[in-house]
Every structure is written in C-alpha cells, then in structure tokens.
PDB file of N, CA, C and O in Angstrom:
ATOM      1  N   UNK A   1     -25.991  66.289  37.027  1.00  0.00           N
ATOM      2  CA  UNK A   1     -26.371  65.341  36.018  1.00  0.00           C
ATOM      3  C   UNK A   1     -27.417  64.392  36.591  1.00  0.00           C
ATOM      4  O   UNK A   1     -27.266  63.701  37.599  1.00  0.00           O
ATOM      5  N   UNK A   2     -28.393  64.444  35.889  1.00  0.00           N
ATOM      6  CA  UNK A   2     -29.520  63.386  36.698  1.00  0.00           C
ATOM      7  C   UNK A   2     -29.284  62.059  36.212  1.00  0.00           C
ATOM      8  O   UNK A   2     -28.573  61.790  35.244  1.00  0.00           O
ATOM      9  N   UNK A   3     -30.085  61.012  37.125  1.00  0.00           N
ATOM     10  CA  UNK A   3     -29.553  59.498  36.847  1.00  0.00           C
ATOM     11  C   UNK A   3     -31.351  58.946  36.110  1.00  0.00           C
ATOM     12  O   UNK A   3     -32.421  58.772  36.694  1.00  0.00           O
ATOM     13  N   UNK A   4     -31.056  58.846  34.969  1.00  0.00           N
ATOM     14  CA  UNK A   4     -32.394  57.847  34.725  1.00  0.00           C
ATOM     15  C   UNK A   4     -32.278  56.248  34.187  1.00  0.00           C
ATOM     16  O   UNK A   4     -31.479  55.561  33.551  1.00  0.00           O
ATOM     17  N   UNK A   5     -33.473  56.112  34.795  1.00  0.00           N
ATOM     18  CA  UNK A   5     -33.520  54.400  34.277  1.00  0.00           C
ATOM     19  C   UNK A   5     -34.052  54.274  32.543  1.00  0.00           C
ATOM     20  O   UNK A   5     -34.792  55.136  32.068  1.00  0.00           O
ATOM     21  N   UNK A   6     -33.671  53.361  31.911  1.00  0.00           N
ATOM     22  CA  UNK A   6     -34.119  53.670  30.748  1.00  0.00           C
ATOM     23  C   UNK A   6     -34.331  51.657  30.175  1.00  0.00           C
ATOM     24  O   UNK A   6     -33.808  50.619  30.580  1.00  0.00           O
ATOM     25  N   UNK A   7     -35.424  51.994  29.019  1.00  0.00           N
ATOM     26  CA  UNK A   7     -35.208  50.353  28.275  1.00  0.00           C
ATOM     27  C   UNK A   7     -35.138  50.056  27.117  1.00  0.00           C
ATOM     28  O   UNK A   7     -36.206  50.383  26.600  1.00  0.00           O
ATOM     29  N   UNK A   8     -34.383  49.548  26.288  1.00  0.00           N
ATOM     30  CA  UNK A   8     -34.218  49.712  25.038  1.00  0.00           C
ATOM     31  C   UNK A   8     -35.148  49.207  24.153  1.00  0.00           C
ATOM     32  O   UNK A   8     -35.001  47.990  24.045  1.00  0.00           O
ATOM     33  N   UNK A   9     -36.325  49.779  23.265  1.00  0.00           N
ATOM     34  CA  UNK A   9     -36.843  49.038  22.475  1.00  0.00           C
ATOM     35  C   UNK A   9     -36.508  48.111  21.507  1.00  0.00           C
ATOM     36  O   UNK A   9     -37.348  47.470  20.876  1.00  0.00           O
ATOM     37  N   UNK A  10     -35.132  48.000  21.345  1.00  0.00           N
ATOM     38  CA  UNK A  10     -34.107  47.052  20.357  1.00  0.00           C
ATOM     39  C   UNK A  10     -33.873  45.389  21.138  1.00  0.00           C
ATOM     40  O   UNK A  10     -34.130  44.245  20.764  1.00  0.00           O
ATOM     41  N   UNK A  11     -33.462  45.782  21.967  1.00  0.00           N
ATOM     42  CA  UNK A  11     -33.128  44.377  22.761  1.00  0.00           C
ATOM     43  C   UNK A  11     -33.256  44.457  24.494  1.00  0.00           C
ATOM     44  O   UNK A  11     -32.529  44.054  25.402  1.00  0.00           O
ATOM     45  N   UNK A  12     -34.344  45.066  24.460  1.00  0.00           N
ATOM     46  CA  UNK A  12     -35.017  44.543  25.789  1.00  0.00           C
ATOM     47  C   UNK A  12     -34.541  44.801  27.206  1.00  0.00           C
ATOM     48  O   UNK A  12     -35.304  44.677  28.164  1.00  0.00           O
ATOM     49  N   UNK A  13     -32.557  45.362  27.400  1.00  0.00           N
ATOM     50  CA  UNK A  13     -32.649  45.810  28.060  1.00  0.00           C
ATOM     51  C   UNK A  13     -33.082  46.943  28.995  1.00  0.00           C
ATOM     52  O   UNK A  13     -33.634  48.006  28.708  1.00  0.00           O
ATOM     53  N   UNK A  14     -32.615  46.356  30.440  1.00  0.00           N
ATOM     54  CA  UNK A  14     -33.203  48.174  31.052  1.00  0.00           C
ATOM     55  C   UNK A  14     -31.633  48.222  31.830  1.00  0.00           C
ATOM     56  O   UNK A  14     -30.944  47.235  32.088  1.00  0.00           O
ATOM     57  N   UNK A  15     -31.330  49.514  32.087  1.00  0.00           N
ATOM     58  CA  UNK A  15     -29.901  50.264  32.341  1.00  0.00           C
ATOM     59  C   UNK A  15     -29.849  51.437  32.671  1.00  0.00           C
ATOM     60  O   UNK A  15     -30.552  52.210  32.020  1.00  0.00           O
ATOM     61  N   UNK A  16     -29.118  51.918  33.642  1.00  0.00           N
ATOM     62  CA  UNK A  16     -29.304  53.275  34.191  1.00  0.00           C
ATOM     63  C   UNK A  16     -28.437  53.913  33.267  1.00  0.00           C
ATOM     64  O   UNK A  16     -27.588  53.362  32.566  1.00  0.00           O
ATOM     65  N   UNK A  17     -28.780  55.391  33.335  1.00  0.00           N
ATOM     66  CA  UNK A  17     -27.488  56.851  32.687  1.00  0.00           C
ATOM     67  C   UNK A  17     -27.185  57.966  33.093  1.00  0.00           C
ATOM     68  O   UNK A  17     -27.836  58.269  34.093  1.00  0.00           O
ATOM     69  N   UNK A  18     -26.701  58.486  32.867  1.00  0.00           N
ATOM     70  CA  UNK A  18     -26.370  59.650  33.542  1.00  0.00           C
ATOM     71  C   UNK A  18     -26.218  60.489  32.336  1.00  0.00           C
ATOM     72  O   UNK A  18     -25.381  60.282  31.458  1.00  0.00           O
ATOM     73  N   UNK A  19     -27.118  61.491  32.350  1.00  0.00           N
ATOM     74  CA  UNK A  19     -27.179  62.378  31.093  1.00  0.00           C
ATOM     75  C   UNK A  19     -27.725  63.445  31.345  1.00  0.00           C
ATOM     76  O   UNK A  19     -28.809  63.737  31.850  1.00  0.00           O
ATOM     77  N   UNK A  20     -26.193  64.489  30.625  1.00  0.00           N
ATOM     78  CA  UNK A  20     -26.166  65.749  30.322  1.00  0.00           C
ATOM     79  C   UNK A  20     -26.550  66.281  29.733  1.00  0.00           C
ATOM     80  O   UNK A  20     -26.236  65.758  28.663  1.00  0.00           O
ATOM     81  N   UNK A  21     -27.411  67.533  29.412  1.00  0.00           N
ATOM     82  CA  UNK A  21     -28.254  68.270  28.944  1.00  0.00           C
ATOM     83  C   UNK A  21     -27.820  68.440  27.193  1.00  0.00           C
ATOM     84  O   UNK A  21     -26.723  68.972  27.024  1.00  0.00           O
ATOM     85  N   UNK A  22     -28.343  68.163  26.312  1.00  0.00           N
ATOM     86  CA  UNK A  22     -28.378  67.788  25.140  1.00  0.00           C
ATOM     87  C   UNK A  22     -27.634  66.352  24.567  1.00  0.00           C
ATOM     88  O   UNK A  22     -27.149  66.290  23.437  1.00  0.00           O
ATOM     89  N   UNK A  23     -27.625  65.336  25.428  1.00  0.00           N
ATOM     90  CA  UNK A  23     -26.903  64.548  24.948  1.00  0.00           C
ATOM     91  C   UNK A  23     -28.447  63.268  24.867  1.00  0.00           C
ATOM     92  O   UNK A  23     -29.529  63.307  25.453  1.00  0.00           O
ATOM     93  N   UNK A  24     -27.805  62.134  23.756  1.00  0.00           N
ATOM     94  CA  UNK A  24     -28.838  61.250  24.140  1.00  0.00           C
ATOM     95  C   UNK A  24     -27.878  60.311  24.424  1.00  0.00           C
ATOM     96  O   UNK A  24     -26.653  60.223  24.342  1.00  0.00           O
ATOM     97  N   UNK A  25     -29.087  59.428  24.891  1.00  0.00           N
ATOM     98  CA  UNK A  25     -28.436  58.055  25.980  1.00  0.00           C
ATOM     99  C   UNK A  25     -28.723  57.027  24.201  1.00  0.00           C
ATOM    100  O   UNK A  25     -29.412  57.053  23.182  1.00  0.00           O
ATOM    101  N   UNK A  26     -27.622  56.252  24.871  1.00  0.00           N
ATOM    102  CA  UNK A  26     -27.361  55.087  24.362  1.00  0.00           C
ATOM    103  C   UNK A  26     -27.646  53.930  25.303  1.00  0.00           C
ATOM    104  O   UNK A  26     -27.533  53.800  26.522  1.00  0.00           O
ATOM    105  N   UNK A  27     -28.054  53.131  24.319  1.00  0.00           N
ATOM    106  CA  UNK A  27     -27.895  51.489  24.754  1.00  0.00           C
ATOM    107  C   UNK A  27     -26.516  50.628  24.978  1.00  0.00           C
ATOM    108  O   UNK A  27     -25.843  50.456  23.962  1.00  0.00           O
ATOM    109  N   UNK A  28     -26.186  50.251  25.807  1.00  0.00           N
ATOM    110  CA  UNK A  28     -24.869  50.137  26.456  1.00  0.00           C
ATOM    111  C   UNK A  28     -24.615  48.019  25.760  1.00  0.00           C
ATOM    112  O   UNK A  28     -23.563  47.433  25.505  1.00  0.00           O
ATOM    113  N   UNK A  29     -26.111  47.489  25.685  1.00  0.00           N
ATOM    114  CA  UNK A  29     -25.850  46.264  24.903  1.00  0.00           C
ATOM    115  C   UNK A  29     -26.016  46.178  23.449  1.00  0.00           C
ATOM    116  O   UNK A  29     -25.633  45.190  22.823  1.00  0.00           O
ATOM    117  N   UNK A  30     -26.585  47.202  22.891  1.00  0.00           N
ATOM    118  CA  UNK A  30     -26.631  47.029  21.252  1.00  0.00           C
ATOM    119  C   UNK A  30     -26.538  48.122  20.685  1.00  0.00           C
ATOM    120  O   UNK A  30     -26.434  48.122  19.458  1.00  0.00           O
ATOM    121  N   UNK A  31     -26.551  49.665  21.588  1.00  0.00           N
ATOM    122  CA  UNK A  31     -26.084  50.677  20.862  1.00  0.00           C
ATOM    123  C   UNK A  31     -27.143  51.507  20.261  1.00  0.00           C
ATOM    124  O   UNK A  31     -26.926  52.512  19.584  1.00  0.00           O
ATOM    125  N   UNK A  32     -28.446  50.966  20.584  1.00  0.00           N
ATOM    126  CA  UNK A  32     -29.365  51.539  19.940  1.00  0.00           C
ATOM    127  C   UNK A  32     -29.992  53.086  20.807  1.00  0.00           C
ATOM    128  O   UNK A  32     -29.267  53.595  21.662  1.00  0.00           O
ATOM    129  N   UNK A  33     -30.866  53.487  20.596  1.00  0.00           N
ATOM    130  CA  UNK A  33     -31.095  54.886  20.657  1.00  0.00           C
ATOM    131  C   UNK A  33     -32.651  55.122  20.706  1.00  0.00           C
ATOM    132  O   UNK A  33     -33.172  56.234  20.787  1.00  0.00           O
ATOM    133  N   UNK A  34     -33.481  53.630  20.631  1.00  0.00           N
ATOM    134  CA  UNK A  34     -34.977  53.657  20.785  1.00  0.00           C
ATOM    135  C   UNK A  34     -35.162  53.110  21.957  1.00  0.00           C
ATOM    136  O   UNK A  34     -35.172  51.908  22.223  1.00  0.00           O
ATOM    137  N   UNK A  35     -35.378  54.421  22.983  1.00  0.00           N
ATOM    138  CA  UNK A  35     -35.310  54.094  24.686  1.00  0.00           C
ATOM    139  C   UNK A  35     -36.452  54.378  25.439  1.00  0.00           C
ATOM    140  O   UNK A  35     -36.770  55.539  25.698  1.00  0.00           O
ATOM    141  N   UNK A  36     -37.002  53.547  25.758  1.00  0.00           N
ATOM    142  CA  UNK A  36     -38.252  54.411  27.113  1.00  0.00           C
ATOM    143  C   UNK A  36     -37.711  54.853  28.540  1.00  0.00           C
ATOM    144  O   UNK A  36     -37.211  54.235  29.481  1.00  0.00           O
ATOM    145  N   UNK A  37     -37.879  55.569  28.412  1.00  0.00           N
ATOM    146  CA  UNK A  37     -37.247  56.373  30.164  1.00  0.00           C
ATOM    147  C   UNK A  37     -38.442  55.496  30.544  1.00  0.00           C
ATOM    148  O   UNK A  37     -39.493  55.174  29.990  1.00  0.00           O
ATOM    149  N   UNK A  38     -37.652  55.156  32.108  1.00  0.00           N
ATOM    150  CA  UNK A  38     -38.726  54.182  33.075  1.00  0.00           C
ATOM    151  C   UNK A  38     -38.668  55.101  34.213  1.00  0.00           C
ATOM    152  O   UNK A  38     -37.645  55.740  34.455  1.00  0.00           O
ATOM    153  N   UNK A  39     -39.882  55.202  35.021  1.00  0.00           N
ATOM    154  CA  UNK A  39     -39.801  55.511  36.402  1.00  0.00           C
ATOM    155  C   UNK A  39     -39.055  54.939  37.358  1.00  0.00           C
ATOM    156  O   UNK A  39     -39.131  53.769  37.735  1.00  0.00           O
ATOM    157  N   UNK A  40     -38.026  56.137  37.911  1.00  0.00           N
ATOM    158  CA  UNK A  40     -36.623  55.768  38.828  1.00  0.00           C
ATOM    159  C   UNK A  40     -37.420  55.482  40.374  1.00  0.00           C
ATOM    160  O   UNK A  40     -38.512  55.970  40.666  1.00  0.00           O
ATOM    161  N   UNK A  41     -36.972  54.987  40.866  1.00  0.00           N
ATOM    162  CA  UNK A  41     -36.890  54.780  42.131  1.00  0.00           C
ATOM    163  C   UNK A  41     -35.822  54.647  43.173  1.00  0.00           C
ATOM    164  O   UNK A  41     -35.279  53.571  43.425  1.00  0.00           O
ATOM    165  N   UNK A  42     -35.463  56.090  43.931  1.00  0.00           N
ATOM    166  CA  UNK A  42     -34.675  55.965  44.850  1.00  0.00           C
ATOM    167  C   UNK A  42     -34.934  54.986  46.188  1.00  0.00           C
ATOM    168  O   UNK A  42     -35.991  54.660  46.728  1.00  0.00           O
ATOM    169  N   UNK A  43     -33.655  54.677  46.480  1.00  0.00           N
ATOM    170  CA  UNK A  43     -33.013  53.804  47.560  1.00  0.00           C
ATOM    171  C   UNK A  43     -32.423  54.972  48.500  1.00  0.00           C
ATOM    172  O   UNK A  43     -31.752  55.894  48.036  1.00  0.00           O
ATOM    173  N   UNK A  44     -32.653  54.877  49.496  1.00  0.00           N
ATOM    174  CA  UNK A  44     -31.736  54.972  50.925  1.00  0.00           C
ATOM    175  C   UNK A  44     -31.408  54.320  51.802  1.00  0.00           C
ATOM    176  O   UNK A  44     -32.178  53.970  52.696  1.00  0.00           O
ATOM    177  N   UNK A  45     -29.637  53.871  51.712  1.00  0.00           N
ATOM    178  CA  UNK A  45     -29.524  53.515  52.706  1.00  0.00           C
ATOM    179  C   UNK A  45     -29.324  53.340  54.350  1.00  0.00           C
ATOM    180  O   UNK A  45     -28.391  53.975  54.839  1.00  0.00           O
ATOM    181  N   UNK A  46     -30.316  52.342  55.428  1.00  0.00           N
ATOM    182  CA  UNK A  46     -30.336  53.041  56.318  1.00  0.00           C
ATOM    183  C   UNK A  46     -29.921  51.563  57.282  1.00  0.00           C
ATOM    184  O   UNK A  46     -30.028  50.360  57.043  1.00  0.00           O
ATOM    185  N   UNK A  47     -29.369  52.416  58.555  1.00  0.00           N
ATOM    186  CA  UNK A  47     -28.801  50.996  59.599  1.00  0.00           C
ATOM    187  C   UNK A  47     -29.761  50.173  60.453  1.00  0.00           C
ATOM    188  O   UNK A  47     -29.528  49.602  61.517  1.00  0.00           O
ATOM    189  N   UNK A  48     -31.166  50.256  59.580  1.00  0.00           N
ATOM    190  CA  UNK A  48     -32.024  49.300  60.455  1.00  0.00           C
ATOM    191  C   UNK A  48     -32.117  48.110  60.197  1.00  0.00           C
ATOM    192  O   UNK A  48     -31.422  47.702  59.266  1.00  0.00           O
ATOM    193  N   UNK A  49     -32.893  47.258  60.833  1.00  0.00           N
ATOM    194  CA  UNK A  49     -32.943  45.501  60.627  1.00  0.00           C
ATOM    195  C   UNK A  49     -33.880  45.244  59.011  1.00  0.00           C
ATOM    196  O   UNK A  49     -34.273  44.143  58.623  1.00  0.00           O
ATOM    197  N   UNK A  50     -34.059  46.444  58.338  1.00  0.00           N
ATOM    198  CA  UNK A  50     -35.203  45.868  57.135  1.00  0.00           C
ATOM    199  C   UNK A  50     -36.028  46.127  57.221  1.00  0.00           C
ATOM    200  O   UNK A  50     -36.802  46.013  56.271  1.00  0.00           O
ATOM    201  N   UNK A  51     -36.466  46.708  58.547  1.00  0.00           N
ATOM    202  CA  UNK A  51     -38.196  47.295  58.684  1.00  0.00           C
ATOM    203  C   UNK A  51     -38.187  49.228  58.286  1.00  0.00           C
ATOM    204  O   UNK A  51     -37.437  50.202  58.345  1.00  0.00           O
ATOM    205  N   UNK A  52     -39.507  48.863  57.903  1.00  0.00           N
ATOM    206  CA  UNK A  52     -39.550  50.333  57.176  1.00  0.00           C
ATOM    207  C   UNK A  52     -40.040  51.219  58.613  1.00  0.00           C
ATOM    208  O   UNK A  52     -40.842  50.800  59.447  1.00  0.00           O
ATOM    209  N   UNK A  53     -39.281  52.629  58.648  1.00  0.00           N
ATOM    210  CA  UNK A  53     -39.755  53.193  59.312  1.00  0.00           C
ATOM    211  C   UNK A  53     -40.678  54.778  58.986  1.00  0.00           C
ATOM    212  O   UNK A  53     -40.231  55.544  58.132  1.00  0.00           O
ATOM    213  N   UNK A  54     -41.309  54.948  59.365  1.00  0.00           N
ATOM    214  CA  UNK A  54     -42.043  56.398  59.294  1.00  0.00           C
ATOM    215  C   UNK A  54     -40.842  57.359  59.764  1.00  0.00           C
ATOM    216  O   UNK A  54     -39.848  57.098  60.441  1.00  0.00           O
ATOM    217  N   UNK A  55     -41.243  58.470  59.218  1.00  0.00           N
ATOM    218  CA  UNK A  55     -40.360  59.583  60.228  1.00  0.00           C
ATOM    219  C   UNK A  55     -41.217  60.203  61.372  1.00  0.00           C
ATOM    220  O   UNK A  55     -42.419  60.452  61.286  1.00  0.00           O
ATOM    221  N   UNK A  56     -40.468  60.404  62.394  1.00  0.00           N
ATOM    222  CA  UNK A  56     -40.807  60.822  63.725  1.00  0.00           C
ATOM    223  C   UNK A  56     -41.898  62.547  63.126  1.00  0.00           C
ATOM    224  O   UNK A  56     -41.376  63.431  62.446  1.00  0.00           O
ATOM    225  N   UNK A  57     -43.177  62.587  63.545  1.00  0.00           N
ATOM    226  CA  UNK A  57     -43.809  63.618  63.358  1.00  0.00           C
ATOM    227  C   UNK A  57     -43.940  64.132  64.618  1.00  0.00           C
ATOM    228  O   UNK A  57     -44.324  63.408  65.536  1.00  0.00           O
ATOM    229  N   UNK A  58     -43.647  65.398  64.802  1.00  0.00           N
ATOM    230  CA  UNK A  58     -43.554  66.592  66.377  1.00  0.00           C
ATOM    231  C   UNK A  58     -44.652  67.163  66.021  1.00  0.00           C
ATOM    232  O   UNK A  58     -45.514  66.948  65.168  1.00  0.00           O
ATOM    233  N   UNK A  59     -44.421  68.130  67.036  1.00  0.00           N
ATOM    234  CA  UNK A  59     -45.087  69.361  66.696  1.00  0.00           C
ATOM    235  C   UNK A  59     -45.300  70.123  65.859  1.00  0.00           C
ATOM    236  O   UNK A  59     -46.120  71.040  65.886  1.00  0.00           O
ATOM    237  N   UNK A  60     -44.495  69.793  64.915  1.00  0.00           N
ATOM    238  CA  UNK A  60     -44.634  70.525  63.711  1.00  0.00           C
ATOM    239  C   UNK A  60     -45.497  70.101  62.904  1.00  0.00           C
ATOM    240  O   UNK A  60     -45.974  70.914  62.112  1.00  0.00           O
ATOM    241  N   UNK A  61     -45.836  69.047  62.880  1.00  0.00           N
ATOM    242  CA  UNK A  61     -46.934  67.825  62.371  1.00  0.00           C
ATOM    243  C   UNK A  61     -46.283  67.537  60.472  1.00  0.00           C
ATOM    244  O   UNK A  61     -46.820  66.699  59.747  1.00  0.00           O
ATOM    245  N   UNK A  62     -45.143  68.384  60.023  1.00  0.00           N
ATOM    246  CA  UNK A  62     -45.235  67.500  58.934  1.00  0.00           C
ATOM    247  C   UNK A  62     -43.674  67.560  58.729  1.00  0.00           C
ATOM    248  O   UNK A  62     -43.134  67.241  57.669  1.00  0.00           O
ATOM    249  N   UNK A  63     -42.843  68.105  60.118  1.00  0.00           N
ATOM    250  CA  UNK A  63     -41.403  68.049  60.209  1.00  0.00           C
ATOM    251  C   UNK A  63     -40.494  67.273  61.416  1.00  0.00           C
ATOM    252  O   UNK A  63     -39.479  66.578  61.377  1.00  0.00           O
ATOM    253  N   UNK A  64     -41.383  67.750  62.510  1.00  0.00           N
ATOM    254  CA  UNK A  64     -41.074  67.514  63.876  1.00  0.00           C
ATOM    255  C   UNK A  64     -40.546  68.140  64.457  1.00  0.00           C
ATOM    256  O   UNK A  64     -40.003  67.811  65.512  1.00  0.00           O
ATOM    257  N   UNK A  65     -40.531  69.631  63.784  1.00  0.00           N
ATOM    258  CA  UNK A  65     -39.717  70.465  64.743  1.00  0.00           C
ATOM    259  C   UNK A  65     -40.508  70.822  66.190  1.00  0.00           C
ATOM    260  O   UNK A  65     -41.674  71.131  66.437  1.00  0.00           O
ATOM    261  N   UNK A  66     -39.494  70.661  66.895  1.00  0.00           N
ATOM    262  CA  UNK A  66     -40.650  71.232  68.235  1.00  0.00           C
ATOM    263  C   UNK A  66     -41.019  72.045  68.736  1.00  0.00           C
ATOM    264  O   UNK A  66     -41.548  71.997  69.846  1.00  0.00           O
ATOM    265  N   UNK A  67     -40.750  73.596  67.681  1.00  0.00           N
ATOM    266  CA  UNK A  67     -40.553  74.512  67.956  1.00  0.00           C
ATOM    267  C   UNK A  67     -41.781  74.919  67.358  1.00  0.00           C
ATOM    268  O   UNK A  67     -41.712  76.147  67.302  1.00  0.00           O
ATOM    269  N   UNK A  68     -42.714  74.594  66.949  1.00  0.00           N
ATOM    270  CA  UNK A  68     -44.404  74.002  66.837  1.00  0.00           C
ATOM    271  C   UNK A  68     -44.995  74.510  65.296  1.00  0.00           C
ATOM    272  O   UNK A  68     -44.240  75.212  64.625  1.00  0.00           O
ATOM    273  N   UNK A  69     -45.882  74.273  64.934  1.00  0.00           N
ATOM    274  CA  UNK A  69     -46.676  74.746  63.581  1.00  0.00           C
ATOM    275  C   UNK A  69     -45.596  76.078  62.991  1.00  0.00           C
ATOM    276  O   UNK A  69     -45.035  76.828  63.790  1.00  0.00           O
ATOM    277  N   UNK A  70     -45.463  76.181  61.784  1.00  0.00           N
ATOM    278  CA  UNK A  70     -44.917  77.418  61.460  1.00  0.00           C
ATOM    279  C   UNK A  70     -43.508  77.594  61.174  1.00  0.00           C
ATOM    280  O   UNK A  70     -42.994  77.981  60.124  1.00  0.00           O
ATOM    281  N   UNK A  71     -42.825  77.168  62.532  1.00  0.00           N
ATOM    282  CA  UNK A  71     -41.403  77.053  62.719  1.00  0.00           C
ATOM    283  C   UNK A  71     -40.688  76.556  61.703  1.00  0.00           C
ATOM    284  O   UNK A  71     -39.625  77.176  61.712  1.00  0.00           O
ATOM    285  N   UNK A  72     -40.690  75.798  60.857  1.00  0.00           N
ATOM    286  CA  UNK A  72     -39.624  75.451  59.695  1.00  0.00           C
ATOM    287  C   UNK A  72     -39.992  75.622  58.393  1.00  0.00           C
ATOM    288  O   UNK A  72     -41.093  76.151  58.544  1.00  0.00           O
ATOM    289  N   UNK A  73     -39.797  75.522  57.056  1.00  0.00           N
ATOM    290  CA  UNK A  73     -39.801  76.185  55.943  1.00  0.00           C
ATOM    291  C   UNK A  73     -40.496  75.323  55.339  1.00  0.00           C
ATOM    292  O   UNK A  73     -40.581  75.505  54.125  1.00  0.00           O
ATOM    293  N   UNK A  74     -41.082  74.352  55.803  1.00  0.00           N
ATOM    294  CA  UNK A  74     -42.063  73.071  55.111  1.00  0.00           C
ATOM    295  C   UNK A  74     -43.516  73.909  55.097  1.00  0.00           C
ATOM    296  O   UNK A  74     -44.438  73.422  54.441  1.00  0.00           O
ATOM    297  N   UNK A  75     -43.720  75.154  55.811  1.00  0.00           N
ATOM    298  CA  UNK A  75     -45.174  75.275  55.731  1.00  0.00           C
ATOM    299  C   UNK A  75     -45.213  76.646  54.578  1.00  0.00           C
ATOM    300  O   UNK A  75     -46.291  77.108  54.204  1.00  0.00           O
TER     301      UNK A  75
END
C-alpha cells in the first residue's frame, strides 16, 4: 500500500494516506474528496549529529563495491 501526502481543496488541510488500489482517499477533517496529491518526501532515520552525509563512493564509483566497475547490479 503506498503512503501519499495529499491537500484538501475544501478546507485546506494536508494529511497523509495509505491507499489501496481502487479506493479514494478521504479528507480526515471535513470528509471531502477534492484532493491534490502533494509530492512525498521520504525521511530516514539515521544515528548522526544532524549533518548530512554523502554515501561512501569505492570503486565502483556509483556503489562502492570494491570489487571495481561492473561488480554490482547498479551498472
């Protein structure tokens, strides 16, 4: 079931859903049904101090495997 963000053209909220293939989303404050899907943006959470990190690039140049160019299923 995918998670989308959505906003109600009725009363202004925005609210996530979770919706199954032929169903429509509802408005969870007024019930209405005139919705703009918004662009989601995932979160991960991770145990650093807040600073963003890159991922480590190897030899593989777009995995890091070190087992060099080729080696993993990204190419």
């Amino acid at each position: 079931m995918p998670l989308f963000e959505y906003a109600c053209r009725s009363c202004d909220r925005e609210f996530e859903a979770l919706v199954r293939a032929g169903q429509a989303p509802e408005c969870p404050s007024c019930g209405g049904t005139d919705l703009e899907r918004r662009l989601s943006v995932f979160a991960a959470h991770t145990n650093t101090s807040g600073a963003a990190q890159t991922p480590a690039v190897g030899a593989c140049g777009r995995c890091g495997d070190p087992r060099g160019p080729g080696a993993c299923s990204l190419n």
